[in-house]
VOBA-1610 file (N, C-alpha, C; in pm, whole numbers, padded with zeros to 5 digits, always signed):
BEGIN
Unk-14754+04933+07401Unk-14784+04859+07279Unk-14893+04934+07203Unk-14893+04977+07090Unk-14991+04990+06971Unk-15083+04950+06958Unk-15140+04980+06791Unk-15225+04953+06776Unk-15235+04786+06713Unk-15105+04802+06670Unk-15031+04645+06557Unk-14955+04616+06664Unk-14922+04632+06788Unk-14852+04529+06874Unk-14728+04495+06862Unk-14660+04625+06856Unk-14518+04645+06831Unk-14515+04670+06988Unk-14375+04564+06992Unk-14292+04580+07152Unk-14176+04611+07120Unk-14070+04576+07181Unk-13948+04662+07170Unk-13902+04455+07195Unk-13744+04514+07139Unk-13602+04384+07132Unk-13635+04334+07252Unk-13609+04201+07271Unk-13613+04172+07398Unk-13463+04098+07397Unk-13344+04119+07328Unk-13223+04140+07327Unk-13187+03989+07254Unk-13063+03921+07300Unk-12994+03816+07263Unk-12898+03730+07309Unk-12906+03632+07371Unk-12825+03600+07440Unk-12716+03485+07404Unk-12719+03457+07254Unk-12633+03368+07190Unk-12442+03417+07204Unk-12412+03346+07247Unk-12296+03353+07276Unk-12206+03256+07095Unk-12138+03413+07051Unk-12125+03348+06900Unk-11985+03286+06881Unk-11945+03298+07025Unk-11786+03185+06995Unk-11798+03051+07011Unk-11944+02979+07121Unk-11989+02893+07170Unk-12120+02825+07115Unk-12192+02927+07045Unk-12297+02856+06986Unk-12424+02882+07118Unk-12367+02877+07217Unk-12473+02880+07367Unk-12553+02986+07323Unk-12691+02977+07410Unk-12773+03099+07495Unk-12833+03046+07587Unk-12891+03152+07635Unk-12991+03090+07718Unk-13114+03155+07703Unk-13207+03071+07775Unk-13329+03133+07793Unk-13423+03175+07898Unk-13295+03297+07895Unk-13322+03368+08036Unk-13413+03544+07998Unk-13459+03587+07900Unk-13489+03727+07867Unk-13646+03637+07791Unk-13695+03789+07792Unk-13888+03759+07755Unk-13964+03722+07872Unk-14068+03674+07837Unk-14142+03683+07891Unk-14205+03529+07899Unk-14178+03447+08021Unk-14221+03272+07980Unk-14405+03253+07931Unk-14500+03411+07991Unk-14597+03364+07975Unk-14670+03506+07912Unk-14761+03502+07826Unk-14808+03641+07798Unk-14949+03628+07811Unk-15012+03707+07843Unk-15152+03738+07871Unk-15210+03866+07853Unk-15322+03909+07780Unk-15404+04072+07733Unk-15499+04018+07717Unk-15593+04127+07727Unk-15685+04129+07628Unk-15694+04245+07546Unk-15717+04230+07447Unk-15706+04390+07340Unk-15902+04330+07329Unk-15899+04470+07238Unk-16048+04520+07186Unk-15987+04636+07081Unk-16102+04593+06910Unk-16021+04691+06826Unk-16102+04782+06832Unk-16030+04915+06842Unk-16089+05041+06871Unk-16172+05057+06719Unk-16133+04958+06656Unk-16175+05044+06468Unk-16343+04905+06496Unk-16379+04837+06536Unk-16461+04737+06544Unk-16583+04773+06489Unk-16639+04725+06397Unk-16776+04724+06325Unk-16820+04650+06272Unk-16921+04588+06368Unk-17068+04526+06401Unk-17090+04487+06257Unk-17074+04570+06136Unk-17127+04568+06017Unk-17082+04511+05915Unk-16929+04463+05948Unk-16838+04446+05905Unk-16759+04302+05913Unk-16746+04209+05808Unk-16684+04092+05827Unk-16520+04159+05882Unk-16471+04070+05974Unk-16328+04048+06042Unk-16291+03930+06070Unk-16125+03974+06077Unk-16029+03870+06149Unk-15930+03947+06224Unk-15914+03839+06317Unk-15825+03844+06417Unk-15707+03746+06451Unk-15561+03750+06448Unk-15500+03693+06476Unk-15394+03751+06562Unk-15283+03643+06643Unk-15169+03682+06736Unk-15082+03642+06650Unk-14921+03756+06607Unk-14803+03674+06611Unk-14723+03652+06710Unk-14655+03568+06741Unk-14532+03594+06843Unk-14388+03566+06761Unk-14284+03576+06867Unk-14160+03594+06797Unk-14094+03528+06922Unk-13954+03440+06861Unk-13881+03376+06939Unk-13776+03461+07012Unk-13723+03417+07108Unk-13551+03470+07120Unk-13504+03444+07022Unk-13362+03496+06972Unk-13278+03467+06915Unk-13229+03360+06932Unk-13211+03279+06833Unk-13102+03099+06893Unk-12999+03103+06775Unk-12911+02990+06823Unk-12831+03032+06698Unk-12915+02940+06563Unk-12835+02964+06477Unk-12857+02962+06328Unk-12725+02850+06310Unk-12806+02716+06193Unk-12712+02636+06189Unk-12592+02662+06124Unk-12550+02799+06043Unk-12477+02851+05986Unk-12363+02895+06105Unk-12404+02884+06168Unk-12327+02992+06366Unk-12238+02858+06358Unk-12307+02716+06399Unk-12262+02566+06431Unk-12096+02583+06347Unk-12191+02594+06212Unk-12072+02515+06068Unk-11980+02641+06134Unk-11978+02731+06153Unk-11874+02833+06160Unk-11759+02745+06266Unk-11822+02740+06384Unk-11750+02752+06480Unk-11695+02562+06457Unk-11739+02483+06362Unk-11653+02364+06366Unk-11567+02400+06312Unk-11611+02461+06202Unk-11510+02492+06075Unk-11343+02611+06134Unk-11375+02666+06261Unk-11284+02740+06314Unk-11333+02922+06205Unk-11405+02892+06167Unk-11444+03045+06067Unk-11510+03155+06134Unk-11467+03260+06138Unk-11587+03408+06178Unk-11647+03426+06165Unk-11815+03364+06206Unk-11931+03381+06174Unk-11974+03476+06095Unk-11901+03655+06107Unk-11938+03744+06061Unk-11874+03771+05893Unk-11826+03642+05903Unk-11731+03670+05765Unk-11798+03534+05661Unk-11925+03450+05682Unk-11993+03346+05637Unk-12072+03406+05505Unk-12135+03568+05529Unk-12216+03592+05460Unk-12350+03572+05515Unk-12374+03519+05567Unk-12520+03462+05650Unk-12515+03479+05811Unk-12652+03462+05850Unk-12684+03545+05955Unk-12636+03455+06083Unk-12590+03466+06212Unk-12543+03377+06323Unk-12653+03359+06391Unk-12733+03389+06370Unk-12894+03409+06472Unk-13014+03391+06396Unk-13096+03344+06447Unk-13245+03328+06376Unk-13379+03369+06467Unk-13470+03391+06459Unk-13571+03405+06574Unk-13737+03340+06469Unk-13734+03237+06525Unk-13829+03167+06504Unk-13977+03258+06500Unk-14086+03258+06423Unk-14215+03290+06404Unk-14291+03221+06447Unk-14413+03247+06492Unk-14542+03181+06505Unk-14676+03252+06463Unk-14806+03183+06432Unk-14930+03287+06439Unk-14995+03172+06467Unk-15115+03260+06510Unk-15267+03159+06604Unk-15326+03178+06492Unk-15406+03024+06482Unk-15515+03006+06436Unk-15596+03186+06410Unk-15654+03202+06322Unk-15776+03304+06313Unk-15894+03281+06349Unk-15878+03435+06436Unk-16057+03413+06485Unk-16154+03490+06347Unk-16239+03466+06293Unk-16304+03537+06218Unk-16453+03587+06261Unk-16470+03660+06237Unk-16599+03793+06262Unk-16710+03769+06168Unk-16803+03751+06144Unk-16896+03745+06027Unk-17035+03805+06047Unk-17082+03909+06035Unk-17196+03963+06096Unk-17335+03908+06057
//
């Protein structure tokens, strides 16, 4: 991991004829500690975490598969992956 906390895919497990996945890939718990190498004492900062979901389906995936339609033929995406961010810590010298 970087300096910005780039990881790699942690893949997908939506099954797009069924709508299913599971949530069997990632990681159930994460734990670090970082320290910013650029850090100055002198200097107002912030600090925050994003995380990122698995893939789940997308209610567009649902309408497909009632509708008997090819998800890939909707125009819109079969998958979504949910966002998060923490509260900010802020720095104030």
């Amino acid at each position: 991991m970087g300096r910005f906390g780039r990881v790699k895919s942690v893949g997908n497990t939506v099954d797009l004829a069924t709508g299913r996945y599971t949530n069997s890939i990632g990681d159930a718990q994460l734990a670090t500690v970082w320290t910013d190498p650029d850090f100055d004492a002198s200097q107002r900062s912030f600090y925050y975490a994003r995380v990122i979901q698995i893939p789940t389906p997308r209610h567009t995936l649902y309408d497909a598969i009632a509708l008997g339609i090819d998800p890939g033929k909707t125009g819109h995406p079969a998958t979504i992956q949910e966002r998060a961010y923490t509260s900010p810590i802020w720095y104030t010298p």
